[in-house]
C-alpha positions as protocol buffer text, in pm:
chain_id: "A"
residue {
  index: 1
  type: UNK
  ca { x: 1966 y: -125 z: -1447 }
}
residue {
  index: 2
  type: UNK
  ca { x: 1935 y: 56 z: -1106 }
}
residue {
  index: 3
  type: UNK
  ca { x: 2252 y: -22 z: -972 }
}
residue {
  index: 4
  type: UNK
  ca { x: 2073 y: -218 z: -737 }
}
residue {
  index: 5
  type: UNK
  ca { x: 2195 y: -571 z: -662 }
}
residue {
  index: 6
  type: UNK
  ca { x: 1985 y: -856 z: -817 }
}
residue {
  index: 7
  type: UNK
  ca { x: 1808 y: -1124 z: -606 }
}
residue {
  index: 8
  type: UNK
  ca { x: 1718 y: -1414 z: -739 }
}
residue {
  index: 9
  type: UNK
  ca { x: 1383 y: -1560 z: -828 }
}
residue {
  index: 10
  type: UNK
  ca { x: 1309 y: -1722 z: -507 }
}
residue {
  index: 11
  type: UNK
  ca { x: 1416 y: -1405 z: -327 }
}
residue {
  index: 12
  type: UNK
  ca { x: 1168 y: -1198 z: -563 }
}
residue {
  index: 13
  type: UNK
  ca { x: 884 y: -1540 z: -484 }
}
residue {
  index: 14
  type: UNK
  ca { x: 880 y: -1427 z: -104 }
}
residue {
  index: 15
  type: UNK
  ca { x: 767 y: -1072 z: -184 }
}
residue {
  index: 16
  type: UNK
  ca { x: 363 y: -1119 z: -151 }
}
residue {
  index: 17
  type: UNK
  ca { x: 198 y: -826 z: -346 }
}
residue {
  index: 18
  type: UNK
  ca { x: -178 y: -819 z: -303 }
}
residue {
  index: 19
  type: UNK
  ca { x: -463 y: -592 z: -443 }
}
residue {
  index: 20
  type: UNK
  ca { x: -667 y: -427 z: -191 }
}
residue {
  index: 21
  type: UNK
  ca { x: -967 y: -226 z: -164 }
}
residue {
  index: 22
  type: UNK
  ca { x: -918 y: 100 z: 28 }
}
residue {
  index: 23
  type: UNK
  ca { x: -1210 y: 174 z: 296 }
}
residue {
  index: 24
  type: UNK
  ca { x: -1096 y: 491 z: 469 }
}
residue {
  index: 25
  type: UNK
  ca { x: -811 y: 740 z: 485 }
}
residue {
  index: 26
  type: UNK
  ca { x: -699 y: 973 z: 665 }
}
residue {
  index: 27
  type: UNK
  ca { x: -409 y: 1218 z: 729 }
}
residue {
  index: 28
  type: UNK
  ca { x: -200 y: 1101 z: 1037 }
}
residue {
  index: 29
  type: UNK
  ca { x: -222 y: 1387 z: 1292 }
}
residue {
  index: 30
  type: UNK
  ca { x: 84 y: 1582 z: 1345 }
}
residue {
  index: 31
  type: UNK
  ca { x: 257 y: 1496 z: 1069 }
}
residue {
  index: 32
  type: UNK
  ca { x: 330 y: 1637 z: 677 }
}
residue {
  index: 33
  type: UNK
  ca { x: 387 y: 1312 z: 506 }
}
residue {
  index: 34
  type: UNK
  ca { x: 170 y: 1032 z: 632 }
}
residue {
  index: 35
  type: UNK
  ca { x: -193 y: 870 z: 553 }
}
residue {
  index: 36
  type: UNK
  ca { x: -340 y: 596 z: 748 }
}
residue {
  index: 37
  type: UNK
  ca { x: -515 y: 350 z: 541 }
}
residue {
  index: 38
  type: UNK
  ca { x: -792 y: 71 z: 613 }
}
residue {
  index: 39
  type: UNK
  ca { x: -767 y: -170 z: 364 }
}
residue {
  index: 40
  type: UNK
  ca { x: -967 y: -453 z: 282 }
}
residue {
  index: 41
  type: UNK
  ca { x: -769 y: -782 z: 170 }
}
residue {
  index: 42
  type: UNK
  ca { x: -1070 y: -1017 z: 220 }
}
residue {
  index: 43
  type: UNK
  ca { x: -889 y: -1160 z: 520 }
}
residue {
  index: 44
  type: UNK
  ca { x: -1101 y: -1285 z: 840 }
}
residue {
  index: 45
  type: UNK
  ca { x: -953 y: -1052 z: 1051 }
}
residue {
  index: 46
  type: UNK
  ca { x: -1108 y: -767 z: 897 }
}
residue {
  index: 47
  type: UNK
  ca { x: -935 y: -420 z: 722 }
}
residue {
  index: 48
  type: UNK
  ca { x: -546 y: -417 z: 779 }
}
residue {
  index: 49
  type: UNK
  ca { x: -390 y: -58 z: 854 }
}
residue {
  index: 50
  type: UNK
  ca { x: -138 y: 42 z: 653 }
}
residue {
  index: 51
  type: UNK
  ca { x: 65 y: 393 z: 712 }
}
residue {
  index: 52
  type: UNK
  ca { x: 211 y: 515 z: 428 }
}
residue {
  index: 53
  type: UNK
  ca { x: 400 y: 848 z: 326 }
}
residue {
  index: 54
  type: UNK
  ca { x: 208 y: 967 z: 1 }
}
residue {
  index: 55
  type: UNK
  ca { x: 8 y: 1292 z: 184 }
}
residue {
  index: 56
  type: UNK
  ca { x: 217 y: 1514 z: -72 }
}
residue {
  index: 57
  type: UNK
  ca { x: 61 y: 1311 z: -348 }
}
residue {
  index: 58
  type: UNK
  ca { x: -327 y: 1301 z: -225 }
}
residue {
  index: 59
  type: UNK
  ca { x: -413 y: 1590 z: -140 }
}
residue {
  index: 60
  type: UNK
  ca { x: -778 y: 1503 z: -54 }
}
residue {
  index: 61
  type: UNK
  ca { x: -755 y: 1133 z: 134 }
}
residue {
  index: 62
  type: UNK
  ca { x: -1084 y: 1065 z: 67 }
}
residue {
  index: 63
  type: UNK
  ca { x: -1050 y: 1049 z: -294 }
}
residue {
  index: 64
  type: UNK
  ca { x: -853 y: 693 z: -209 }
}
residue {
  index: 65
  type: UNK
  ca { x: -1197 y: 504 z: -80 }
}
residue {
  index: 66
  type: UNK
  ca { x: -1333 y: 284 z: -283 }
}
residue {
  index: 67
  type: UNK
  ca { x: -980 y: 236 z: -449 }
}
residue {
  index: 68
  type: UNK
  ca { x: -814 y: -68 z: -561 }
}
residue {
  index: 69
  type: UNK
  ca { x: -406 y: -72 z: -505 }
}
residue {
  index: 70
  type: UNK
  ca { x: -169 y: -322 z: -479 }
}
residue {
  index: 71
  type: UNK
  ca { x: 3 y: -314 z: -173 }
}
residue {
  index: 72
  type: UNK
  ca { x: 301 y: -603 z: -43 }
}
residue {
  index: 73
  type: UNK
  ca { x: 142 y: -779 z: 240 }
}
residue {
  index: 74
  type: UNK
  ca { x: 393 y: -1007 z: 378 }
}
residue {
  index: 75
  type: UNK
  ca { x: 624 y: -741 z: 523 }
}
residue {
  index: 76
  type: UNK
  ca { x: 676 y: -776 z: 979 }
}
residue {
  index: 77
  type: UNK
  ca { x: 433 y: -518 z: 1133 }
}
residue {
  index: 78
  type: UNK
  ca { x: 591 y: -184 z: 1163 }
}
residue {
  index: 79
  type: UNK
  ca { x: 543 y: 85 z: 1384 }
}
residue {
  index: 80
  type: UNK
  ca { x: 504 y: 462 z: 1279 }
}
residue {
  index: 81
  type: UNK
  ca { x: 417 y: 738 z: 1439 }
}
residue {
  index: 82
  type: UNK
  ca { x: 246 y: 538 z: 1706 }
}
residue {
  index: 83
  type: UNK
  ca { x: 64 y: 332 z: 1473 }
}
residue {
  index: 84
  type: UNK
  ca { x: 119 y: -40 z: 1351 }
}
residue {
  index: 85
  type: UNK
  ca { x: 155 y: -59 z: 978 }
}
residue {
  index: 86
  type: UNK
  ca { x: 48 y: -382 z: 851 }
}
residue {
  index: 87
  type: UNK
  ca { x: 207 y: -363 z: 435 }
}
residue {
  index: 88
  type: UNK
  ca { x: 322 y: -104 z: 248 }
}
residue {
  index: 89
  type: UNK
  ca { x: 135 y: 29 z: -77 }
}
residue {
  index: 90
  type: UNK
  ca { x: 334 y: -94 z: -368 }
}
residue {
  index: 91
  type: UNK
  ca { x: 387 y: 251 z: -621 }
}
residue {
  index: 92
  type: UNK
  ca { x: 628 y: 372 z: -848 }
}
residue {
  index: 93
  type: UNK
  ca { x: 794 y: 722 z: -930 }
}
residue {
  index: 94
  type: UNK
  ca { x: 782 y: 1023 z: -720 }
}
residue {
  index: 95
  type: UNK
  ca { x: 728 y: 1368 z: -747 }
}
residue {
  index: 96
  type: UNK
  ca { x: 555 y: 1470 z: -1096 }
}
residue {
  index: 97
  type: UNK
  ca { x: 569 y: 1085 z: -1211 }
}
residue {
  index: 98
  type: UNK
  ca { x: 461 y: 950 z: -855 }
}
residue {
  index: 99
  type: UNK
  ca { x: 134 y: 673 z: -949 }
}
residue {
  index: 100
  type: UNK
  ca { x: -29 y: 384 z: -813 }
}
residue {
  index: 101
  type: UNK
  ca { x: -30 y: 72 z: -927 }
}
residue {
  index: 102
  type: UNK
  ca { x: -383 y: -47 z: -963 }
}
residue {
  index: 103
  type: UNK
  ca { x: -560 y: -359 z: -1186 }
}
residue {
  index: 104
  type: UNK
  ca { x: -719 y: -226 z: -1475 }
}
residue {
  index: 105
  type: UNK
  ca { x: -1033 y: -396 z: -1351 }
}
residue {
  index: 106
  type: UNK
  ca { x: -1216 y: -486 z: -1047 }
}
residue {
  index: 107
  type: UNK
  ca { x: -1092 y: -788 z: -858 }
}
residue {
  index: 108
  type: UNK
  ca { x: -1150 y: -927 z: -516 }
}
residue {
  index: 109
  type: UNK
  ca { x: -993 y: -836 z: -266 }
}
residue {
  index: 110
  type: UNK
  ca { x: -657 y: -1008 z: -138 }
}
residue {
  index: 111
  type: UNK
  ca { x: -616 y: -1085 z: -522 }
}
residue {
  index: 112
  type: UNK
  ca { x: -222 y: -1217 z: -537 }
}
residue {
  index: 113
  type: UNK
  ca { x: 1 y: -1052 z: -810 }
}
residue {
  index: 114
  type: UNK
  ca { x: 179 y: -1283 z: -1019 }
}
């Protein structure tokens, strides 16, 4: 236990995690910390970008395209550094045990975890 108080089941049925497929990144300009991710959920609208704080733990961006990770898609539209973040890449640890969470096999894109 994390010390963290519990929600219930409904609570934890409103979090939407979905797999996406990474089609660029990039470091965010004038910053230490942040990528900028397009990601492709298989939506109509096209790639969503997603901001995220993991430079420290990719050091070469590129080596994310192509990627599958799960990200939580139902979160309001935030704005970072100038630019609207539309998720947040769902990973656990930090430092040396820092890792994505990815499906152990291709799926399509927008795939809902369960």
């Amino acid at each position: 236990m994390t010390g963290k108080p519990r929600i219930s089941i409904d609570e934890f049925s409103n979090i939407e995690v979905s797999v996406g497929t990474v089609q660029s990144a990039e470091r965010v300009p004038e910053t230490d910390k942040l990528l900028r991710l397009m990601v492709d959920f298989g939506e109509e609208g096209g790639p969503r970008q997603i901001v995220s704080g993991i430079a420290a733990y990719v050091p070469e961006p590129s080596s994310l395209v192509g990627r599958q990770l799960c990200f939580v898609t139902n979160l309001e539209p935030r704005m970072i550094k100038g630019l609207e973040s539309n998720g947040m890449l769902f990973a656990v640890g930090s430092n040396e045990t820092f890792a994505f969470l990815t499906p152990d096999r291709v799926v399509p894109p927008g795939t809902s975890a369960h």
